[in-house]
FINUGU-286177 format. One record per residue (C-alpha): residue in three letters; x, y, z. Coordinates in steps of 0.2 Angstrom, whole numbers, padded with zeros to 4 digits. Example, Ala and Ser with C-alpha at 12.3 -4.5 7.8 and 13.67 -1.06 7.14 Angstrom:
2
<"Ala", <0062, -0022, 0039>>
<"Ser", <0068, -0005, 0036>>
//
This chain:
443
<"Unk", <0259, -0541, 0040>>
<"Unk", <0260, -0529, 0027>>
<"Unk", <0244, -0522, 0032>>
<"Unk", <0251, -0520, 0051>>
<"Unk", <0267, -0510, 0043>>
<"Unk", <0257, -0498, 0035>>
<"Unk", <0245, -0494, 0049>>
<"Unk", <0262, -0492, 0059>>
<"Unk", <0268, -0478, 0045>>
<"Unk", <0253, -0468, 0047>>
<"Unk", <0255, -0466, 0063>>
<"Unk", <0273, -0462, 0065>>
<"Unk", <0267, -0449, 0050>>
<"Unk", <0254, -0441, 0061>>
<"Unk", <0263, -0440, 0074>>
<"Unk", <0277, -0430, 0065>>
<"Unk", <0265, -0417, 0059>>
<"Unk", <0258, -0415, 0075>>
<"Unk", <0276, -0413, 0084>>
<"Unk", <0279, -0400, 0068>>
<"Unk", <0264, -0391, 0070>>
<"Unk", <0269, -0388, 0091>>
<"Unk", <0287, -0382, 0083>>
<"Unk", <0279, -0370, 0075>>
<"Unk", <0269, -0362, 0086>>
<"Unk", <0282, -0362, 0099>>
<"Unk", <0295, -0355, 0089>>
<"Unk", <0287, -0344, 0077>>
<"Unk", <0289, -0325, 0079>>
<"Unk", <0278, -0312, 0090>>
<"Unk", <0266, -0305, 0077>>
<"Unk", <0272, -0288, 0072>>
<"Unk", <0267, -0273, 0080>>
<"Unk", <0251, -0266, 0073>>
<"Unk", <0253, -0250, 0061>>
<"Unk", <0249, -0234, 0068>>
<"Unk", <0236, -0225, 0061>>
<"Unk", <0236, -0213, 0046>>
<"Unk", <0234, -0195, 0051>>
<"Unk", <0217, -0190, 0051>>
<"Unk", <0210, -0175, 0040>>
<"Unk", <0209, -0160, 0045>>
<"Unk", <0192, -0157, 0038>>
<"Unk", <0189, -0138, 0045>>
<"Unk", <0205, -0135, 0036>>
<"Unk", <0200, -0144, 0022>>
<"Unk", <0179, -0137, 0023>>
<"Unk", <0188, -0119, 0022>>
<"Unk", <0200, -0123, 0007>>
<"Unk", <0183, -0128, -0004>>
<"Unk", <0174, -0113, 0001>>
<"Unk", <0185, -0100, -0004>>
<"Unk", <0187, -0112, -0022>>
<"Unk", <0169, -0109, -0022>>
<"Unk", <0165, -0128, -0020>>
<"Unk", <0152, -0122, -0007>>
<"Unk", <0141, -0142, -0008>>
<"Unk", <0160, -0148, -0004>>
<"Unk", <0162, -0137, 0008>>
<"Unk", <0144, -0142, 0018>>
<"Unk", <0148, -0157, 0016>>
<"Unk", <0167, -0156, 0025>>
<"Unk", <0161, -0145, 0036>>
<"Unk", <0148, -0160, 0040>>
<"Unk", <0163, -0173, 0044>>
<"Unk", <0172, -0159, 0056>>
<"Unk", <0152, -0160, 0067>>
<"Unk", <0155, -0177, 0069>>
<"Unk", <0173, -0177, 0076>>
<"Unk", <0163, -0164, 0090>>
<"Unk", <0155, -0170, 0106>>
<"Unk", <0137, -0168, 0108>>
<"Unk", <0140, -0161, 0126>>
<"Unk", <0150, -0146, 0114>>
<"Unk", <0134, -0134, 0110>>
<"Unk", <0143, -0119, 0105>>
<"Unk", <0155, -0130, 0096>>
<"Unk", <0145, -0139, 0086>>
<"Unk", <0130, -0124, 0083>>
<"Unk", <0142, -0113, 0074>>
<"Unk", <0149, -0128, 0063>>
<"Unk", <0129, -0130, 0058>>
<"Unk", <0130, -0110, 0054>>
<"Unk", <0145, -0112, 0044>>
<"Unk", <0137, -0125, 0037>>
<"Unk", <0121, -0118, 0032>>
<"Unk", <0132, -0103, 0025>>
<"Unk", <0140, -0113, 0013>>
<"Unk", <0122, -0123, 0007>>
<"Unk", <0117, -0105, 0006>>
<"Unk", <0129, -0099, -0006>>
<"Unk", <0126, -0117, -0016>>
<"Unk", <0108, -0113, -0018>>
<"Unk", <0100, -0125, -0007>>
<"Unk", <0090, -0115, 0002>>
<"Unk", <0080, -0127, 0011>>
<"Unk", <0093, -0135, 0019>>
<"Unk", <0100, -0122, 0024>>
<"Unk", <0086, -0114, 0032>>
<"Unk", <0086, -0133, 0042>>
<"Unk", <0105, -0129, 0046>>
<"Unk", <0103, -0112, 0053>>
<"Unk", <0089, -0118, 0064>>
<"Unk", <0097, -0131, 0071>>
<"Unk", <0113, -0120, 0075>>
<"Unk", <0100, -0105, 0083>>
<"Unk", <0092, -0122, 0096>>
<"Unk", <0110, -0124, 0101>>
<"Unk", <0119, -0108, 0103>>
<"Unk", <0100, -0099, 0108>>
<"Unk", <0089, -0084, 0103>>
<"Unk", <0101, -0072, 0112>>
<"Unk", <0118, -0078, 0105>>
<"Unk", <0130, -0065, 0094>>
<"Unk", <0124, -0076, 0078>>
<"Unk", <0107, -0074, 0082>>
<"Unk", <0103, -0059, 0072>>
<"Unk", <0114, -0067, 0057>>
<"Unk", <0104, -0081, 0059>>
<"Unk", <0086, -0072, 0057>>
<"Unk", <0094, -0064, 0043>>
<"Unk", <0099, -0076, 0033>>
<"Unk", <0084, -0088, 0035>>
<"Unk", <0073, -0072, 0030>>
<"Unk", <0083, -0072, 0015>>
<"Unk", <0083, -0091, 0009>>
<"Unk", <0063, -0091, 0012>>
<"Unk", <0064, -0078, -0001>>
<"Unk", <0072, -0083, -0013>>
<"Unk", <0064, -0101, -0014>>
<"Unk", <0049, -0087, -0015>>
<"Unk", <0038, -0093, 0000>>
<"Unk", <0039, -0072, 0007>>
<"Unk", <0022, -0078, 0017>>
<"Unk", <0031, -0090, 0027>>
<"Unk", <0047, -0075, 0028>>
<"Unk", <0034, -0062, 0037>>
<"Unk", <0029, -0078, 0048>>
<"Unk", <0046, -0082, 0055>>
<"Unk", <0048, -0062, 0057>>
<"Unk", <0032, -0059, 0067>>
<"Unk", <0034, -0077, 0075>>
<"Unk", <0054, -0070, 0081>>
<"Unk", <0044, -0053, 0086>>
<"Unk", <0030, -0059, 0096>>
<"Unk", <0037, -0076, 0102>>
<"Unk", <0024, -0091, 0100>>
<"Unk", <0009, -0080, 0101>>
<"Unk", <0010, -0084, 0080>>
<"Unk", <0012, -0102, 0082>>
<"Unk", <-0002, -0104, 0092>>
<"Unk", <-0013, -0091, 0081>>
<"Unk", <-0007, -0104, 0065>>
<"Unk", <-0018, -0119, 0074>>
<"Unk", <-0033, -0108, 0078>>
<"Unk", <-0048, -0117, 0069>>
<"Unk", <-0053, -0106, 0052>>
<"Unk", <-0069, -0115, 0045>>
<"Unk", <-0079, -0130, 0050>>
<"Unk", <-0087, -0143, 0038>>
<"Unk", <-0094, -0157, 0048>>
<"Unk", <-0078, -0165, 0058>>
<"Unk", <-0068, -0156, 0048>>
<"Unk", <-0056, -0144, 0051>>
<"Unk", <-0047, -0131, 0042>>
<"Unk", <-0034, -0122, 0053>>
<"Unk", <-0025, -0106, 0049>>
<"Unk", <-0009, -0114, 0045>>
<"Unk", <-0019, -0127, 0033>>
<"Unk", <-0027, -0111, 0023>>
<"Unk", <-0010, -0101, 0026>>
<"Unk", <-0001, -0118, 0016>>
<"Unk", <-0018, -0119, 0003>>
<"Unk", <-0013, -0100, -0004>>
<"Unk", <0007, -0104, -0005>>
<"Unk", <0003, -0119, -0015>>
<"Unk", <-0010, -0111, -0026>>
<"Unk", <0006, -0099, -0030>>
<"Unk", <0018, -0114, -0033>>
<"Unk", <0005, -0123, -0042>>
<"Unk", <0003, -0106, -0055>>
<"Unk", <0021, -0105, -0056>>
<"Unk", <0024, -0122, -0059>>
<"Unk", <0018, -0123, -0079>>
<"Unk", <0028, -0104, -0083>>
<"Unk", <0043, -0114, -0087>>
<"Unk", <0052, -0101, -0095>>
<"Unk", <0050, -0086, -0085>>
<"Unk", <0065, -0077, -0080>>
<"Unk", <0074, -0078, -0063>>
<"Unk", <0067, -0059, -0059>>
<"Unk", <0050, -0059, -0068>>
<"Unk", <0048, -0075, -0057>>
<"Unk", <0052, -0068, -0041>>
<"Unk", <0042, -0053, -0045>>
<"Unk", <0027, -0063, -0049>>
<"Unk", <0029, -0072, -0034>>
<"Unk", <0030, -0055, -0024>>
<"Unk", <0014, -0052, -0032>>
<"Unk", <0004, -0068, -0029>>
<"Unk", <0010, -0068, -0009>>
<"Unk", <0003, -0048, -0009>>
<"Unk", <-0014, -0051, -0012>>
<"Unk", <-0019, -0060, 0001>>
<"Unk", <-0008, -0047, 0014>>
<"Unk", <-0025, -0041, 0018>>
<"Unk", <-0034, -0052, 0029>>
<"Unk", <-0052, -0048, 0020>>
<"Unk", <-0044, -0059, 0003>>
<"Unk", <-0038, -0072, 0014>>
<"Unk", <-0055, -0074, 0021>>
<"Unk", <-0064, -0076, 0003>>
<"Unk", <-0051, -0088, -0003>>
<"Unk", <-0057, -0098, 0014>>
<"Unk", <-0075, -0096, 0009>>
<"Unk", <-0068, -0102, -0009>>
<"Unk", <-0060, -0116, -0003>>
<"Unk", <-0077, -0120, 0008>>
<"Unk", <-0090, -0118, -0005>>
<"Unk", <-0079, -0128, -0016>>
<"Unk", <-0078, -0144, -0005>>
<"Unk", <-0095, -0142, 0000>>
<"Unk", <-0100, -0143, -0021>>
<"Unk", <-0087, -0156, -0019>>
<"Unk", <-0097, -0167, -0008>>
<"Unk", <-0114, -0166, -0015>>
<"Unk", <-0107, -0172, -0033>>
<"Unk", <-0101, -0186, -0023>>
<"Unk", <-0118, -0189, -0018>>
<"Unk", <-0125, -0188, -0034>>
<"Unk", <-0115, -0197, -0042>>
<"Unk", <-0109, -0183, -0054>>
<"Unk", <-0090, -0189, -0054>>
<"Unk", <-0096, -0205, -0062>>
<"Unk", <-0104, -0196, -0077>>
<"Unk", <-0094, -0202, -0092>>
<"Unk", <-0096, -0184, -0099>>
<"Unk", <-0086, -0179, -0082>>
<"Unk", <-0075, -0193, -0084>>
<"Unk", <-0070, -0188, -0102>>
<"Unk", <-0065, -0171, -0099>>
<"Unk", <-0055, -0177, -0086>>
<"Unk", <-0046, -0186, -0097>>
<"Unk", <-0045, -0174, -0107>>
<"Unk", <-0038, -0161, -0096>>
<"Unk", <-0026, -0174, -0089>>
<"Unk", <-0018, -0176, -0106>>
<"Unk", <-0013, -0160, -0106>>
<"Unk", <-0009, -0156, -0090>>
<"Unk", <0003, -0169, -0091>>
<"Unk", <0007, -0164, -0109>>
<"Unk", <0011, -0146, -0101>>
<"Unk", <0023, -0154, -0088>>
<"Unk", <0036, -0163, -0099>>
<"Unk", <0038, -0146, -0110>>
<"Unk", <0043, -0139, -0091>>
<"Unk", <0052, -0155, -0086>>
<"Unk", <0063, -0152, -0103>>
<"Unk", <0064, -0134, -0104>>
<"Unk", <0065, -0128, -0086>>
<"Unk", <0085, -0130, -0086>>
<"Unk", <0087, -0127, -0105>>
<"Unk", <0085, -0106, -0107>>
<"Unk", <0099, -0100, -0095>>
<"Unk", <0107, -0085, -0105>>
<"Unk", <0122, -0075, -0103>>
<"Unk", <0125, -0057, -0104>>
<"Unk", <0132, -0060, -0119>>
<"Unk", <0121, -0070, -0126>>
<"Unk", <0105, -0055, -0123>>
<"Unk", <0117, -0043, -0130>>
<"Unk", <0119, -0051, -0146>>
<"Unk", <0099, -0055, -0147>>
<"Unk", <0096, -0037, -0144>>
<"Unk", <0110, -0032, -0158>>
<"Unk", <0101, -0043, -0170>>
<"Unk", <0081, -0037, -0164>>
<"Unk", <0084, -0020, -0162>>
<"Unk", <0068, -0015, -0173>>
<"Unk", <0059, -0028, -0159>>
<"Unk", <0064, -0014, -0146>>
<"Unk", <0064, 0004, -0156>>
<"Unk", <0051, 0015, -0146>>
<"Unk", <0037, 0019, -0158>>
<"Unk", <0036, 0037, -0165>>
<"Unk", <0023, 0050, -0156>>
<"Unk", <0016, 0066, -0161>>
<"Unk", <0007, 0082, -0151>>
<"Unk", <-0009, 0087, -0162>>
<"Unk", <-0023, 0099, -0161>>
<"Unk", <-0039, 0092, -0170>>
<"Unk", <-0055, 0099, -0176>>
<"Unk", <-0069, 0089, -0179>>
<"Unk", <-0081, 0098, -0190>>
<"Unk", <-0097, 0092, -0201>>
<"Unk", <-0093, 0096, -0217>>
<"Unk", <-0080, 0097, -0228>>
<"Unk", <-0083, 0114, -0234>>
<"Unk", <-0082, 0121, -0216>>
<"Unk", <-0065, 0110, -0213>>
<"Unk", <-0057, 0119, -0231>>
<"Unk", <-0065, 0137, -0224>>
<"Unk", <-0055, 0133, -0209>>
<"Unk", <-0041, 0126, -0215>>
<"Unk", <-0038, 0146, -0226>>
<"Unk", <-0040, 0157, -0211>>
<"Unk", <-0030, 0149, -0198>>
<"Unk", <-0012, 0145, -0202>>
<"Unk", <-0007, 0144, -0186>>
<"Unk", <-0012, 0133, -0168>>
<"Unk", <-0018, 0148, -0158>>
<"Unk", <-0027, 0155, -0172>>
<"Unk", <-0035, 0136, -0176>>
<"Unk", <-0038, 0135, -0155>>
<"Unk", <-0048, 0153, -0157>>
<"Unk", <-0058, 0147, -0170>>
<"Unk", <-0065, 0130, -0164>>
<"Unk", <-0070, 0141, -0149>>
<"Unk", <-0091, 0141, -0150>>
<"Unk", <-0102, 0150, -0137>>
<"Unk", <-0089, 0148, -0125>>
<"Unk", <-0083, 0130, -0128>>
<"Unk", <-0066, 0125, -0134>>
<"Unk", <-0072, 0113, -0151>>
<"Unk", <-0055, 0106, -0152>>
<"Unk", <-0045, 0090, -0144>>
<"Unk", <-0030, 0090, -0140>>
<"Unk", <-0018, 0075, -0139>>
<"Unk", <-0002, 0074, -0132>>
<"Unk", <0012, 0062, -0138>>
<"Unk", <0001, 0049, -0146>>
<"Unk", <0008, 0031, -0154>>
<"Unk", <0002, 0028, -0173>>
<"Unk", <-0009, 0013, -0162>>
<"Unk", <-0016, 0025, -0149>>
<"Unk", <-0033, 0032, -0145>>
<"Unk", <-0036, 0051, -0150>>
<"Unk", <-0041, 0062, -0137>>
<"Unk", <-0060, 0057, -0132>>
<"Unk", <-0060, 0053, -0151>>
<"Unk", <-0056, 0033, -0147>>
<"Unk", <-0046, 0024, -0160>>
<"Unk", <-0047, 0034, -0177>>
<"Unk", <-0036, 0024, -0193>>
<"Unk", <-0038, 0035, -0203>>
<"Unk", <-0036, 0048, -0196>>
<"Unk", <-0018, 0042, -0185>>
<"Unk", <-0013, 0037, -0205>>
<"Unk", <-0012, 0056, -0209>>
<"Unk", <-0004, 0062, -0194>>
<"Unk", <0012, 0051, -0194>>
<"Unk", <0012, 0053, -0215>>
<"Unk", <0016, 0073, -0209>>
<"Unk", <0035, 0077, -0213>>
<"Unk", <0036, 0092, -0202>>
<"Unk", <0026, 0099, -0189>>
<"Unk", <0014, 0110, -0195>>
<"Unk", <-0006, 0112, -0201>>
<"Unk", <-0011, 0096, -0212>>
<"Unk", <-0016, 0107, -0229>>
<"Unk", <-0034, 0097, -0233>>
<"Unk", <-0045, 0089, -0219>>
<"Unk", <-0044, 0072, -0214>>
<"Unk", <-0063, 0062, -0218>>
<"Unk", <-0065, 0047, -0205>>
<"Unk", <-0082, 0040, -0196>>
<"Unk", <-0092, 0055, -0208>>
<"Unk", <-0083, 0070, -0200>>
<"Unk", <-0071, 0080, -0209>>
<"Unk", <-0054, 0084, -0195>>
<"Unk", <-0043, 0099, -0196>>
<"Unk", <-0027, 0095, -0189>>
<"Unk", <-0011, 0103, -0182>>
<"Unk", <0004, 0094, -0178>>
<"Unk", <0014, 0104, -0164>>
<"Unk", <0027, 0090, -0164>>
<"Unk", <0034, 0076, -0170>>
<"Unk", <0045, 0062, -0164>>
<"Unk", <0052, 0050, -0174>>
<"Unk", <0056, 0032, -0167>>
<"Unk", <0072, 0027, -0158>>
<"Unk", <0082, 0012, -0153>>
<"Unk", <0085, 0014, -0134>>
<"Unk", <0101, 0008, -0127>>
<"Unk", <0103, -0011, -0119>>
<"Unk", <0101, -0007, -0103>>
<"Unk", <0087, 0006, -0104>>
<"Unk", <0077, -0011, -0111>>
<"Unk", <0087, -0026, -0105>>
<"Unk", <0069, -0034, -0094>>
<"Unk", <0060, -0033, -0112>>
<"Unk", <0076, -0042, -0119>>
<"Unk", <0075, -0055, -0108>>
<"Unk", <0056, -0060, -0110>>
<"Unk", <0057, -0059, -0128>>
<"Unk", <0073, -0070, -0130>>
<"Unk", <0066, -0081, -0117>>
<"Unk", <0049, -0082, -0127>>
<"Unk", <0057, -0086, -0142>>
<"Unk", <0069, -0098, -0134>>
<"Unk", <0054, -0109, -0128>>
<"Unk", <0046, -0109, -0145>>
<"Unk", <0062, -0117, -0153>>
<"Unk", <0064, -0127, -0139>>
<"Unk", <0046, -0133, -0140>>
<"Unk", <0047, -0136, -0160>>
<"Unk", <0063, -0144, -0156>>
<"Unk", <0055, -0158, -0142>>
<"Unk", <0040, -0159, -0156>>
<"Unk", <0050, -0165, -0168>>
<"Unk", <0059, -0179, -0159>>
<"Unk", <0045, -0186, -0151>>
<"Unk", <0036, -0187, -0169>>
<"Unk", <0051, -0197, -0174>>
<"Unk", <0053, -0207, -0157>>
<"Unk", <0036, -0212, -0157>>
<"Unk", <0034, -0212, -0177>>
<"Unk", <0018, -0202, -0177>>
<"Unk", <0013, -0194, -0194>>
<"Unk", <0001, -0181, -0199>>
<"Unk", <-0007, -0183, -0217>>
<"Unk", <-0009, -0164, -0222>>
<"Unk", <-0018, -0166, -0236>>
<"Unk", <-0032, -0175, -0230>>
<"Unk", <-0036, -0163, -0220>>
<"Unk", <-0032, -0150, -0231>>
<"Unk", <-0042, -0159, -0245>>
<"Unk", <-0059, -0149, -0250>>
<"Unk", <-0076, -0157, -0250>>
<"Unk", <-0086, -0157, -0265>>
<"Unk", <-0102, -0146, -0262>>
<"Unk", <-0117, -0156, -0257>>
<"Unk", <-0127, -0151, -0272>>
<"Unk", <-0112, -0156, -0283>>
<"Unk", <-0116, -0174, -0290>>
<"Unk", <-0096, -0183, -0293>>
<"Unk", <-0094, -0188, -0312>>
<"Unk", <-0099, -0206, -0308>>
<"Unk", <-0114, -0202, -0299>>
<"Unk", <-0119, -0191, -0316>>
<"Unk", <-0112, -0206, -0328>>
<"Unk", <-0126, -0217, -0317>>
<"Unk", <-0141, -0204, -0319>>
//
């Protein structure tokens, strides 16, 4: 009986909850209204606030979310967005993407579109700066002439069995021997480097150099192949070297991984080097002379006494009709004299004269005996900033990379705890025929 109340309870129980939970549901409240949404950005408003805060990577990248709010069907919509965008990864310094940008804005608004011009301007520009100017002039004769480049770029260069070397492959080979050359001069400054990259893409303007590189290139992979052959890349002398160049190759790229970003100077910063080295920079003095060589020193004295003057010494050294003396104009103490060639001694008596005039003995050097006159002296100067500012720069930039280096050095001995013993290196050997004292305690 009890156990027939209790199966009773449960029930009446479940039935409860089950009339509570249809309660429920019939009376609870409509759900409220979903919120409306927050306003939206205004990202043009927003991309143009960032550019003129010079925040030009912010900028791309709000001007990026304004492209997507843009249909696809919106051509000239969405081509000037990319050129605005490209403007500001322009200003930000990434020139590649923006190159990428402004091509894509040209596909959509065309080659005959107010922007056009801009366009093949600015990409000119960016292939530049990143210092690819062989690939500028292609885009400039490829914008001239239409495709007739393009397909040029494809024409077949060389042969070696099946393969092919097109002109765009040998075209690519030369700009990468310029990267590749650039790529260890890790402390070059920002216009040195760009001059030397002007350089490197001007010697092969003329087609003759580009045609021996090819013929490099070719006899190169042709020795190459016949090593292969012979089994030459196997040699363990070869392998060694390898090695050994390996090591520092690699060596050579962690200096320009670490120091690459490190030398960045201020104008202040060259101005108070140049304060502090102005001796690095004075102009060395010069002097104008009039030299006669002669054999003996008793000629050289003779001539010294009767001609006091330069016209008179000129007059003198002329011999059946030939002028005996050499003159040379605004020599340095270092320079060569006249067809004379380098002369120490010589160049030591000059620039010891205190005034212009005629040296009073001759000058013995190289077993000749030299009468000099000194038209002019200049003494040395210290130029102002500007008038040396490029030699500034490579010599704080040189000395920069040396502390650097002796800095990065230094912490790798101590990270890796190498150690160097000096003096046994630095310890002399006994001569051979030197017996030590136990050797001559033995005998």
């Amino acid at each position: 009986p009890s156990r027939g109340r209790l199966g009773g309870s449960l029930i009446i129980v479940a039935l409860g909850a089950i009339l509570f939970l249809q309660y429920r549901i019939l009376v609870r409240p409509a759900a409220a209204p979903p919120e409306a949404p927050a306003s939206s950005i205004d990202w043009r408003a927003h991309a143009l606030r960032l550019g003129q805060r010079n925040l030009h990577d912010a900028a791309a990248r709000a001007w990026q979310r304004h492209l997507d709010t843009l249909p696809a069907s919106d051509r000239e919509g969405r081509g000037k967005i990319l050129y605005q965008i490209a403007g500001e990864l322009m200003l930000a310094g990434d020139y590649q993407e923006a190159v990428s940008s402004f091509w894509q804005a040209e596909r959509l608004l065309g080659f005959s579109s107010e922007l056009a011009p801009k366009i093949a301007e600015a990409v000119g520009e960016c292939l530049e700066r990143l210092g690819k100017f062989d690939e500028k002039d292609r885009e400039m004769r490829e914008r001239a002439v239409g495709g007739a480049v393009a397909d040029a770029a494809g024409e077949i260069a060389a042969e070696i069995g099946l393969e092919k070397i097109t002109m765009h492959e040998l075209e690519r080979r030369i700009a990468r021997d310029a990267e590749l050359q650039l790529s260890w001069q890790y402390a070059l400054p920002p216009e040195q480097e760009k001059e030397i990259r002007k350089q490197l893409a001007a010697q092969y303007e003329d087609p003759s150099k580009k045609l021996g590189r090819l013929y490099e290139l070719v006899a190169q992979q042709l020795l190459y192949r016949r090593g292969r052959e012979l089994e030459i890349d196997k040699a363990p002398e070869l392998q060694e070297l390898l090695g050994r160049t390996k090591a520092q190759l690699v060596a050579a790229a962690v200096v320009a991984r670490d120091l690459k970003d490190k030398i960045k100077p201020s104008a202040m910063d060259l101005g108070a080097y140049f304060s502090a080295n102005r001796e690095k920079f004075q102009t060395p003095p010069r002097a104008t002379v009039r030299v006669v060589p002669l054999p003996s020193k008793e000629e050289a004295e003779k001539l010294i006494a009767a001609a006091t003057t330069e016209d008179a010494l000129a007059a003198a050294a002329v011999k059946d009709g030939k002028d005996g003396s050499i003159v040379a104009e605004r020599i340095a103490p270092q320079d060569p004299i006249g067809g004379l060639g380098p002369v120490p001694a010589l160049s030591k008596a000059i620039f010891a004269a205190k005034e212009p005039g005629l040296l009073p003995a001759p000058v013995e050097a190289g077993g000749a005996f030299f009468v000099v006159f000194v038209r002019a002296l200049e003494p040395p100067a210290t130029p102002e900033f500007e008038a040396v500012k490029g030699q500034v720069l490579d010599a704080y930039y040189q000395e920069k990379q040396r502390e650097l280096q002796e800095t990065l050095v230094k912490e790798l001995f101590a990270k890796y705890g190498a150690l160097v013993h000096d003096d046994v290196v630095l310890r002399k050997k006994p001569p051979a025929a030197e017996k030590q004292p136990e050797e001559q305690r033995a005998q």
